[in-house]
N, C-alpha and C positions, 0 to 999 in steps of 0.2 A: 450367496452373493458372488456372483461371477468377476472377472478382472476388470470389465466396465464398470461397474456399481464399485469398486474399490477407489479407482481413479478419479472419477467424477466427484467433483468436491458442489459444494454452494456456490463458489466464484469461478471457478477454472477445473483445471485436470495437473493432478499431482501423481507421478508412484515411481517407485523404482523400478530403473533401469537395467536390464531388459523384464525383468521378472513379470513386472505389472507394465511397465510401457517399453513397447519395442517398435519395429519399423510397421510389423503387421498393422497395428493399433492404431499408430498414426498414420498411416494412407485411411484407414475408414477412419480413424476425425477428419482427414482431408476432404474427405468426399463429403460425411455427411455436415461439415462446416459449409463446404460451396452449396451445396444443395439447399440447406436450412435457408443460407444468404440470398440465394435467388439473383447472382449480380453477376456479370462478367469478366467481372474483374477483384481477386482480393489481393493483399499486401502481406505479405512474411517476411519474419526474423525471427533473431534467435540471440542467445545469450551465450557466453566464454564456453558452456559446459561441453568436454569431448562428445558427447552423443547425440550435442545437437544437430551436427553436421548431416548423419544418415539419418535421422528422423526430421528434420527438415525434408530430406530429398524426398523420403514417403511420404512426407504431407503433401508437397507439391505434387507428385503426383495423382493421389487420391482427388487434389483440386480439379485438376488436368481430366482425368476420368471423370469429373461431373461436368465437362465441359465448361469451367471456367478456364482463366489466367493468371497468372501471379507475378504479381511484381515484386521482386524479392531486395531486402533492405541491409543483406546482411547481419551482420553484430549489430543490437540496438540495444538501449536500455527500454524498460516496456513503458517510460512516457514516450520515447523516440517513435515507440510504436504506434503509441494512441495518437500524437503529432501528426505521425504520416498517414493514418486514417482519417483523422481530420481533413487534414491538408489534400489530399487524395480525393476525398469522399466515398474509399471502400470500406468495406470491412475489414479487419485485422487480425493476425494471429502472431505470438511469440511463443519461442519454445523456451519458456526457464521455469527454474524450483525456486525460484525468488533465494528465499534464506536456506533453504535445505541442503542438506549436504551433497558433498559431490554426489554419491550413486543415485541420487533423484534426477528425474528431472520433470520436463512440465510443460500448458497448455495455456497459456492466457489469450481472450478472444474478447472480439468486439464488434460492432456490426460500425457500416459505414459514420462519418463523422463518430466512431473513439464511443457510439452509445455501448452503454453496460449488454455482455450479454452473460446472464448466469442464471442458476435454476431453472427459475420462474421464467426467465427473458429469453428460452433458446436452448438452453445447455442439454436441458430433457431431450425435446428431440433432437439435437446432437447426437449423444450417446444412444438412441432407439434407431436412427438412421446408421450410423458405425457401427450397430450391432448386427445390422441386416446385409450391412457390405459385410461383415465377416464370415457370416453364415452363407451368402449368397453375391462373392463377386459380381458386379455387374458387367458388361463387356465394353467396350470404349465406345464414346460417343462416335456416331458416324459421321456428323460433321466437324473440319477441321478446328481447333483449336489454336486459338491468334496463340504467337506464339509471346513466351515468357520472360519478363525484362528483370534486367538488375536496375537501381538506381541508388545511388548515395544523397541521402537527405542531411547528413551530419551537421554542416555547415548551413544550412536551413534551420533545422532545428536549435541549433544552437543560438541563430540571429534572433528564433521565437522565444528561447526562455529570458535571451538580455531584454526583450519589448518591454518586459514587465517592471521592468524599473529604473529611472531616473539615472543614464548615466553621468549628465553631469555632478548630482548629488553626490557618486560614490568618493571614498579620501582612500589612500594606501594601507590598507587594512593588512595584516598580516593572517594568512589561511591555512592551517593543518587540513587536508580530506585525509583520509583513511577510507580507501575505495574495496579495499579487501580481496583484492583480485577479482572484483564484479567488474561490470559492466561498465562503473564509473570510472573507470581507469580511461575509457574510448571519453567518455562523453563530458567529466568533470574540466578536462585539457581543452577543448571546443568550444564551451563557454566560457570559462576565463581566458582566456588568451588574450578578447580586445577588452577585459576591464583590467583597473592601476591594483589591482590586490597582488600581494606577494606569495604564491601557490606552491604549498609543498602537499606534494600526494604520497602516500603512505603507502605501498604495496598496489602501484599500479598497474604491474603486468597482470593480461587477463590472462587465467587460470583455475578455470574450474575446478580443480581437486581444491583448491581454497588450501594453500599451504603453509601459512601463515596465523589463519586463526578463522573460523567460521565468517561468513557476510551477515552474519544477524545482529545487529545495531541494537537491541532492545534489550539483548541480552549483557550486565554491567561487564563482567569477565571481556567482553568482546572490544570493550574501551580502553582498555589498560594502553596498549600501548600509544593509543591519540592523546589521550589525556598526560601521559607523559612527555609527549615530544610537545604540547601545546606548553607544559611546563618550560621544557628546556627551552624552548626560543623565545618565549614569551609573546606567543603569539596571539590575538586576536578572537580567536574561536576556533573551533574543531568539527568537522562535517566527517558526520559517520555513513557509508551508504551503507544498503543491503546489498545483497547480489545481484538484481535485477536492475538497482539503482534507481528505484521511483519513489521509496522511503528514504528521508534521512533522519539522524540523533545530533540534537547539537551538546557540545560541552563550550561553558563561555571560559573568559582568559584566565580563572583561577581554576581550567579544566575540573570544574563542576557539573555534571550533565542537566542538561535540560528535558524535560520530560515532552510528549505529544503535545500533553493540554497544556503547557506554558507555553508551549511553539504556535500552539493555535488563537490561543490569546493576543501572541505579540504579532504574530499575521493578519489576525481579525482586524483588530486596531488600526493597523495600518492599509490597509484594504477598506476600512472604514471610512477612513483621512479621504482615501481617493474616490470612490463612489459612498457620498452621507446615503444616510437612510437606509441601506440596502439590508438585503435578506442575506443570515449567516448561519450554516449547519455547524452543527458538533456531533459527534455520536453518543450514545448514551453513559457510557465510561468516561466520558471526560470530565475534567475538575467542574464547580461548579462556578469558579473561577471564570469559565469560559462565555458560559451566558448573561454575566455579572459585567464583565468586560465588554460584550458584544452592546447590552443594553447602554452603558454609560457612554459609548462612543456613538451611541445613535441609530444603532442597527436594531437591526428584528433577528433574537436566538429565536434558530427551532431545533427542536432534538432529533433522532434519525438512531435507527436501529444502525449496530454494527456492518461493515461489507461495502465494496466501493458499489457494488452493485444496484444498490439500496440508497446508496448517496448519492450516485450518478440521475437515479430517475426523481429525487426528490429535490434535487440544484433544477433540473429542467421545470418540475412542475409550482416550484417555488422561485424562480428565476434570484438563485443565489449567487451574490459575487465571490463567494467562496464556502468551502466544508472544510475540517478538518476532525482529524481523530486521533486518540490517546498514541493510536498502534506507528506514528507516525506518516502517514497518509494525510496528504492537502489536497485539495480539490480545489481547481479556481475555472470562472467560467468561459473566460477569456483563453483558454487551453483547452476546449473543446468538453470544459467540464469533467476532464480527467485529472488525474493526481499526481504530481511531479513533484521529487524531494529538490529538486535544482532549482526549482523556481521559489518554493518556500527559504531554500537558504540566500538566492540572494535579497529578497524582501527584509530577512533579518538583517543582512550586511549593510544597507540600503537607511534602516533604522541606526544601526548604530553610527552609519557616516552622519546621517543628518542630526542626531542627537549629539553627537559628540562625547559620549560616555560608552563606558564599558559594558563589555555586555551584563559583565554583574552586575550594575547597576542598572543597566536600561531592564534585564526582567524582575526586580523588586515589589513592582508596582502588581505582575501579578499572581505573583505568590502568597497566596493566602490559607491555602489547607494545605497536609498532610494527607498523605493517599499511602496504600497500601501495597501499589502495581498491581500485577495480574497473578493470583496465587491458582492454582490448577489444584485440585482436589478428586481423588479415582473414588467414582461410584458405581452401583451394579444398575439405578435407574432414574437416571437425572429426573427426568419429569416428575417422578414419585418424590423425592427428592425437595424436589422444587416447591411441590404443593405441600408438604410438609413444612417447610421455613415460611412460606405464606401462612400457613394455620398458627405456628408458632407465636409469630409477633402479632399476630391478629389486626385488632382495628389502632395500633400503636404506631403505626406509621403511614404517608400516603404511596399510594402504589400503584407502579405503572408497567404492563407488562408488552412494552414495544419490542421486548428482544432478551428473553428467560424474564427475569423478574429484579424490578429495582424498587426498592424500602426506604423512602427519605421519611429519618426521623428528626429533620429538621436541620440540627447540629453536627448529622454524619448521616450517613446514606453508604447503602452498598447494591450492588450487583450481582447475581447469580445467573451463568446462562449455558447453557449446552456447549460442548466442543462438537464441533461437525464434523472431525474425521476420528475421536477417542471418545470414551467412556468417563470422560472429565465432565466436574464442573470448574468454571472460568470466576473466580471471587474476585470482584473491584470494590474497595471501598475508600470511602475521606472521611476526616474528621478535622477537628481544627489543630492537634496539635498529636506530634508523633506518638507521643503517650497513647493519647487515646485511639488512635488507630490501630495501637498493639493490642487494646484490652480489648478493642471491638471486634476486629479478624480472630480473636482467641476467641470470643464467644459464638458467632458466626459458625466457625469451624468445629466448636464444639455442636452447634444445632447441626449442619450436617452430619457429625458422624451419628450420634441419634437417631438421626431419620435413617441415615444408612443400615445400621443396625438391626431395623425393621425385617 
């Protein structure tokens, strides 16, 4: 496995900084992204991290050598990105490690109008094309190249995530963010500013070395302190970003956290209110809550393997007013059918103005199982693995295998499915009450180490 096959993920390009991605790497992603695109023109940015600076300037000019252009966006969060592809109608690229720690950094890309491009959609030849620029600089294009803009969307962007909801609806809500020294530090300030909410941001200076506590929202440790200042003021709600700032975590006012599929629920719902009838994604880990919800408000649930990738071409071919997933990722169609934590949170805010209740009260309605999270399990060969806990429970449960393998035995269901960059398996399960979720992931885990065993 060479430093491309490392890098190169399912959705994007992840690896440490310089080790596995350096300036070299990123001029041939430059090149072989413009080239893949076939356009004259694509749009760059990049997130807080120190190294994006010089590895932006390589990608630009890898662009430049395949005789495109670039319109460069500065600091974005990566909806700001997928926005100004939209908005643009180029292709996109940002450079961040989303939640990863500082020495990572990273590659997210998209083809014009914000469509997915990954694996399957581009990403291969990406990395077969930067693999040939490496081995075989090419020499510069002999005709001139228009030359390369900067442009600020900020304040654009920011007017597109208010569209999405009823400003007269919203009341004086009081807002913890906890931005984590991501991205949301730029872009949480931008959209609140013209709503009446009372905005305290938690560690807004961008700073990539993250010196305050990781940008990973999913992770409980990484809440502590939102959930405590949501205490002390008694505020309203608590927005957790990631680093890249396109996921958020909500905790409601008795800073209790709220999960993806509770977040996707109370979004569905509400998205359901404004266009009836419509068609609504979940991913396959989400409660079961979510398609239960979606059905009762008048919608069409469909399930969807994990990856925005996977969401993005299944909202187009299903023409859905919204996706969402466990991992905190919303997808709405109306946003070029990309995924935006800023738009998901104010739709919540937007619910609790118009309800008039707390947020502990307005998600009651849909909480109904016990879930387990995401347990990670190190095996020698997940597929063997996998077909082992398939043989296991045999014909005792119905079985669907959109993305590793999911087991509903009716009253609890679980998930088994590969890590795409470790030697993990990924266990999701629900049951109706915590009890039984405990006894069920102890039995689960007991059939994989078994099969491990082997």
């Amino acid at each position: 496995m060479d430093k491309l096959d490392r890098i190169f993920k399912a959705y994007d390009i992840r690896g440490l900084v310089p080790d596995e991605l350096d300036v070299v790497v990123a001029e041939a992603v430059g090149f072989g992204f413009a080239s893949f695109a076939g356009v004259k023109r694509v749009v760059v940015g990049r997130d807080m991290r120190p190294s994006g600076v010089a590895l932006v300037e390589a990608f630009i000019r890898g662009v430049n050598l395949a005789g495109v252009s670039v319109d460069d966006i500065g600091l974005c969060s990566t909806d700001m990105l997928y926005f100004a592809s939209g908005r643009l109608n180029q292709p996109g690229a940002t450079f961040t490690a989303s939640h990863n720690p500082a020495q990572y950094n990273g590659i997210k890309m998209c083809l014009a109008g914000a469509r997915p491009v990954g694996e399957d959609t581009g990403l291969a030849q990406v990395k077969e094309m930067a693999r040939a620029f490496i081995a075989e600089p090419p020499a510069p294009k002999s005709a001139p190249v228009a030359s390369n803009a900067t442009l600020d969307l900020l304040e654009e962007f920011a007017e597109h995530i208010r569209s999405f909801v009823d400003l007269s609806e919203l009341a004086p809500l009081r807002v913890i963010a906890d931005t984590a020294n991501g991205m949301g530090g730029l872009v949480v300030p931008a959209v609140f500013e013209k709503l009446p909410f009372e905005l305290t941001i938690l560690y807004p200076e961008l700073d990539g070395n993250f010196p305050n506590h990781p940008a990973d929202p999913i992770q409980p440790e990484n809440l502590v302190d939102l959930k405590a200042k949501v205490l002390a003021t008694g505020a309203d709600i608590g927005l957790a970003f990631d680093g890249d700032a396109d996921r958020v975590f909500l905790v409601d006012n008795n800073a209790a956290p709220m999960s993806g599929s509770l977040t996707t629920a109370l979004v569905a719902k509400a998205m359901l209110e404004r266009f009836p009838h419509s068609t609504v994604l979940y991913n396959l880990i989400c409660s079961k809550a979510v398609p239960e919800v979606i059905s009762e408000a008048g919608g069409r649930p469909v399930m969807t393997r994990v990856g925005h990738s996977f969401i993005k071409d299944v909202m187009a071919s299903e023409d859905a007013i919204f996706g969402g997933e466990h991992s905190g990722h919303y997808y709405f169609r109306d946003n070029f059918r990309a995924d935006s934590g800023l738009i998901a949170a104010l739709i919540v805010l937007e619910q609790i103005s118009k309800s008039k209740l707390p947020l502990s009260e307005l998600r009651k309605p849909f909480e109904r199982y016990s879930d387990s999270g995401e347990v990670n399990t190190r095996v020698s060969d997940a597929r063997a693995v996998i077909g082992f806990i398939k043989n296991a429970y045999g014909d005792r449960a119905s079985v669907s295998e959109i993305d590793g393998l999911t087991m509903d035995f009716g009253d609890w269901w679980f998930n088994v499915r590969p890590s795409n960059t470790e030697p993990l398996l990924r266990v999701n399960l629900e049951a109706r009450t915590p009890e039984e979720v405990a006894a069920r992931l102890q039995e689960v885990l007991g059939v994989i180490a078994k099969a491990d065993s082997f």
